[in-house]
PASEBA-1860 file (N, C-alpha, C; in nm, 3 decimals):
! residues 115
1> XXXXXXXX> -11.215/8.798/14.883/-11.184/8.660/14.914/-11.164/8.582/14.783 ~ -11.078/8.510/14.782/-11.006/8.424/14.668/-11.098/8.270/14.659 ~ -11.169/8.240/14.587/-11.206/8.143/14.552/-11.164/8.063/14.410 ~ -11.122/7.910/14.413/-11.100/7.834/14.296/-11.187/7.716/14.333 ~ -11.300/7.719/14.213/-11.314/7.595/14.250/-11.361/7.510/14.142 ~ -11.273/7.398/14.166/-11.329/7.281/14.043/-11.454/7.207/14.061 ~ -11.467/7.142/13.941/-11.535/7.076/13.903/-11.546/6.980/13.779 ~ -11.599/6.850/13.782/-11.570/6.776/13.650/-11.520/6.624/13.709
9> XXXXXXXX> -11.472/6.614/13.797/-11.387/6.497/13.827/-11.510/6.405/13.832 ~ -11.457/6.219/13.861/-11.542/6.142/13.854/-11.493/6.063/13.853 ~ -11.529/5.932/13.842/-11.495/5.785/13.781/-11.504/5.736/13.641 ~ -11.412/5.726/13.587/-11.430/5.710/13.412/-11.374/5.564/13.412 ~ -11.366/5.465/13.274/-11.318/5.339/13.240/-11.179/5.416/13.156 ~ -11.080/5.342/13.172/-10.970/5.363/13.096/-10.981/5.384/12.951 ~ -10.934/5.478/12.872/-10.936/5.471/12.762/-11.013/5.630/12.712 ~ -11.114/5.635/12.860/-11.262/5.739/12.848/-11.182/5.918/12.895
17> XXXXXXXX> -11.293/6.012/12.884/-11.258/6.141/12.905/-11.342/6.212/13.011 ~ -11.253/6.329/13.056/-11.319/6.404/13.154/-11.250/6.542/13.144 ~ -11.300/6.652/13.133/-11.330/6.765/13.167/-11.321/6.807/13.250 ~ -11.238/6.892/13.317/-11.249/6.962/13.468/-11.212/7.104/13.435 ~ -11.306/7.181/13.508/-11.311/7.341/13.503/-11.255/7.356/13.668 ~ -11.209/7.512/13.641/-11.198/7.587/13.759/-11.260/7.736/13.745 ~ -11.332/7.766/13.837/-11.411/7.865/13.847/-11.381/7.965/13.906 ~ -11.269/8.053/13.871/-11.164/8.182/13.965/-11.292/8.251/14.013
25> XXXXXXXX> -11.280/8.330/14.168/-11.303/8.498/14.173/-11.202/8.577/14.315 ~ -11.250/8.650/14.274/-11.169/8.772/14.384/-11.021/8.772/14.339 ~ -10.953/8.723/14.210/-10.865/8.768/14.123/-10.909/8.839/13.995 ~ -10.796/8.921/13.970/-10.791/8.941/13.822/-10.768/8.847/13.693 ~ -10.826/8.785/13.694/-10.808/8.643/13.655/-10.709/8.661/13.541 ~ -10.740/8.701/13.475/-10.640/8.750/13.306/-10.464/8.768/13.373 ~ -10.454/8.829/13.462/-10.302/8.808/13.502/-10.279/8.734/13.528 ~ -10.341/8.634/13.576/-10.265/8.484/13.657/-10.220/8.379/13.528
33> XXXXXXXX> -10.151/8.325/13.575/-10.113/8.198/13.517/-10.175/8.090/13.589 ~ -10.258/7.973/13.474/-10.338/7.934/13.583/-10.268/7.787/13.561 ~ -10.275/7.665/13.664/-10.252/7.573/13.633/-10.354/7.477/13.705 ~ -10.307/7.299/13.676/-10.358/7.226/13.717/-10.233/7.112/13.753 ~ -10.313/7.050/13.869/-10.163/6.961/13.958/-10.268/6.823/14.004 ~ -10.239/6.735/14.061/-10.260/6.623/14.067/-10.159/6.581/14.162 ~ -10.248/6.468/14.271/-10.167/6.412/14.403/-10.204/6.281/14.405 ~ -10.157/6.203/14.390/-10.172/6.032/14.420/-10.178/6.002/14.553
41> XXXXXXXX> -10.257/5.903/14.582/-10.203/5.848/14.744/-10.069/5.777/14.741 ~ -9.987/5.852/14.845/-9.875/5.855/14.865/-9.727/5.891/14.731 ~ -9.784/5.972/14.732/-9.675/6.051/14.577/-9.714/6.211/14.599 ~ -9.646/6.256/14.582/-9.615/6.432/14.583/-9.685/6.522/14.452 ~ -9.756/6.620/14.491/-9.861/6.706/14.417/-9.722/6.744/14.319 ~ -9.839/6.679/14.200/-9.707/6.706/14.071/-9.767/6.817/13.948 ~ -9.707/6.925/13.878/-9.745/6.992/13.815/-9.807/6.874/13.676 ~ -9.951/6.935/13.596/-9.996/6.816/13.504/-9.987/6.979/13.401
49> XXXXXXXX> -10.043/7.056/13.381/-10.045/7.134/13.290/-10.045/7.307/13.337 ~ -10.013/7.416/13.270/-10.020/7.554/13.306/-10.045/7.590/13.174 ~ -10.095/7.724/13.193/-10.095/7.835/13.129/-10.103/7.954/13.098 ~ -10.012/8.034/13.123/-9.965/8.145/13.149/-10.092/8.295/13.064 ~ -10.051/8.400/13.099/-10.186/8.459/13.073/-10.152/8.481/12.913 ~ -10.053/8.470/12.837/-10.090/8.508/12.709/-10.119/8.365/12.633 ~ -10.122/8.286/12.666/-10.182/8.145/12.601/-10.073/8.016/12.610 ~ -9.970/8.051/12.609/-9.891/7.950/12.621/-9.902/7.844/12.725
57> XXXXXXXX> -9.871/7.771/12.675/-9.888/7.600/12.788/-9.775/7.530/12.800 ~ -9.758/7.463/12.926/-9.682/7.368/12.897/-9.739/7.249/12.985 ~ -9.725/7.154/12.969/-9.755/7.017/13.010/-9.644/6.861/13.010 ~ -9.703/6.828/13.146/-9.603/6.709/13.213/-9.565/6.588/13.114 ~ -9.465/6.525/13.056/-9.439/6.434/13.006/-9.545/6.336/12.992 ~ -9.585/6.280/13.065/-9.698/6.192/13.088/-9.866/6.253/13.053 ~ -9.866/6.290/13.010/-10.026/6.375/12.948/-9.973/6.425/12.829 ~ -9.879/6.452/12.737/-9.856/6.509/12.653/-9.919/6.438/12.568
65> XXXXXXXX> -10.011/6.502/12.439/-10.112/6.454/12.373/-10.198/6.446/12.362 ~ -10.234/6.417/12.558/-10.346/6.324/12.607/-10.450/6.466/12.651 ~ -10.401/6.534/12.699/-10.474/6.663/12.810/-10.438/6.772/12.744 ~ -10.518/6.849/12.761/-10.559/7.016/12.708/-10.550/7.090/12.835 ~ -10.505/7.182/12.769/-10.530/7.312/12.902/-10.570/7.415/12.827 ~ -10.661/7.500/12.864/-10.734/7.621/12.747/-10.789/7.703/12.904 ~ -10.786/7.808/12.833/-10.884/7.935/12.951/-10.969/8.046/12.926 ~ -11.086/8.056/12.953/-11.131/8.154/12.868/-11.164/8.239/13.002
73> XXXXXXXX> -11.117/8.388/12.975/-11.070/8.471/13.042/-11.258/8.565/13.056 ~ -11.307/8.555/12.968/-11.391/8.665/12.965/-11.540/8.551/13.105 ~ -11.471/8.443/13.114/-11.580/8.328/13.239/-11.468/8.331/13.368 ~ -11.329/8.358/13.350/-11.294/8.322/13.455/-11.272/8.200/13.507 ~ -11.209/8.127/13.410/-11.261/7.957/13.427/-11.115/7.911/13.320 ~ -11.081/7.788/13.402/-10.941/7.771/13.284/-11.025/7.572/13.302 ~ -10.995/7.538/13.231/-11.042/7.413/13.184/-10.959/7.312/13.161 ~ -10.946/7.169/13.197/-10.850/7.048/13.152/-10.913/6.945/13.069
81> XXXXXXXX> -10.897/6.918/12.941/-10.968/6.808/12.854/-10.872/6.671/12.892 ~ -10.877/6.581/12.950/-10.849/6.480/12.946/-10.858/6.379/12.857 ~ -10.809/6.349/12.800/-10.851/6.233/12.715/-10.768/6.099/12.680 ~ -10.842/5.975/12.674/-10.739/5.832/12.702/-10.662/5.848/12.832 ~ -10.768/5.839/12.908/-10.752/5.840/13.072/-10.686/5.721/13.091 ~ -10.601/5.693/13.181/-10.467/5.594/13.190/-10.532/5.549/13.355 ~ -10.513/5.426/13.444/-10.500/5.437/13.577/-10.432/5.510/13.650 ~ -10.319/5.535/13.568/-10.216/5.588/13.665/-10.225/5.779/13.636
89> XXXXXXXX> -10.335/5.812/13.595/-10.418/5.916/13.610/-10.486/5.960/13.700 ~ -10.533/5.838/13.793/-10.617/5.870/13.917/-10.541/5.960/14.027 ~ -10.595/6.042/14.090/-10.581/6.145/14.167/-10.626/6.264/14.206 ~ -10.598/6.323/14.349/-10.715/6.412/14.299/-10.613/6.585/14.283 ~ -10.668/6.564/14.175/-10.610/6.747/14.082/-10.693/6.883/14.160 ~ -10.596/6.941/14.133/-10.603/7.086/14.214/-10.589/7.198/14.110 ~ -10.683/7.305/14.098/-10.649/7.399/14.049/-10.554/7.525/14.110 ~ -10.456/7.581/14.061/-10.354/7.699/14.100/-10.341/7.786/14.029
97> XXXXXXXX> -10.367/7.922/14.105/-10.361/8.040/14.014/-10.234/8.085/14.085 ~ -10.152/8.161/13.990/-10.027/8.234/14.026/-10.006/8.360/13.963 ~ -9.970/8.447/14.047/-9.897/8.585/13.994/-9.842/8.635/14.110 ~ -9.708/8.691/14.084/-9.584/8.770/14.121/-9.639/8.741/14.262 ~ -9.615/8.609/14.347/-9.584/8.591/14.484/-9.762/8.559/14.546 ~ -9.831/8.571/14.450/-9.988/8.533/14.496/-9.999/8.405/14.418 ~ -10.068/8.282/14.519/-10.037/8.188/14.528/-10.150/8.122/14.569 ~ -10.275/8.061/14.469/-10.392/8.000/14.537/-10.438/7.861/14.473
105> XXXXXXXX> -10.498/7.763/14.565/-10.501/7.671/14.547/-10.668/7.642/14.547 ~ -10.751/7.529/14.505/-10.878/7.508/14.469/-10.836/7.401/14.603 ~ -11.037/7.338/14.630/-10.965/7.211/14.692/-11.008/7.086/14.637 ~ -10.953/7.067/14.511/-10.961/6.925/14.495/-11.076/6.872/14.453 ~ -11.028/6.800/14.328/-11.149/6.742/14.305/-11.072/6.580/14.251 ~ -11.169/6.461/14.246/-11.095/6.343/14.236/-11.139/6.297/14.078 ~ -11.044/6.233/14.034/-11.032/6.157/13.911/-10.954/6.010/13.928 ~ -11.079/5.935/13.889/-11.032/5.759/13.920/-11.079/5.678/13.742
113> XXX> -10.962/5.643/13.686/-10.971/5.619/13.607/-10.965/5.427/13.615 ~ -11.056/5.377/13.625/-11.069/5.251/13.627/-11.217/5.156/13.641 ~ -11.138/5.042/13.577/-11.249/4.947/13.515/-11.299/4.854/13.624
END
């Protein structure tokens, strides 16, 4: 059985940081490409960062700078550093693991960035 599950989200003041892990099992975790996505009320689950299993990243226009994506393979756990949390940050992010047609989703954890 496939489990993702985050953790880290919260209520921060603008400007502040947050941390969110995902905690893979019942994958091979090292093959996946893992990412992280984010859904607003009423706006469409948008890719925020990935990273593929040999280290490479890429990340959404709007976080560039701001957010980290790192994974350490030997925990099984891929991680998002947030930092200079914006309002228009709030949402709640999802972790996704992917490989060749396997396709899993965490459920959610919320991030509300406001004063």
């Amino acid at each position: 059985q496939v489990q993702l599950e985050e953790s880290g989200g919260g209520l921060v003041q603008p400007g502040g940081s947050l941390r969110l892990s995902c905690a893979a099992s019942g994958i091979i975790f090292s093959l996946y490409a893992m990412g992280w996505y984010r859904q607003a009320p009423g706006k469409q689950r948008e890719l925020v960062a990935r990273i593929i299993k040999g280290g490479s990243t890429n990340y959404a226009d709007s976080v560039k700078g701001r957010f980290t994506i790192s994974r350490d393979n030997a925990k099984n756990t891929v991680y998002l550093q947030m930092n200079s949390l914006k309002p228009e940050d709030t949402a709640v992010y999802y972790c996704n693991a992917y490989w060749i047609g396997s396709d899993y989703w965490g459920q959610g954890t919320q991030v509300t960035a406001s004063s």
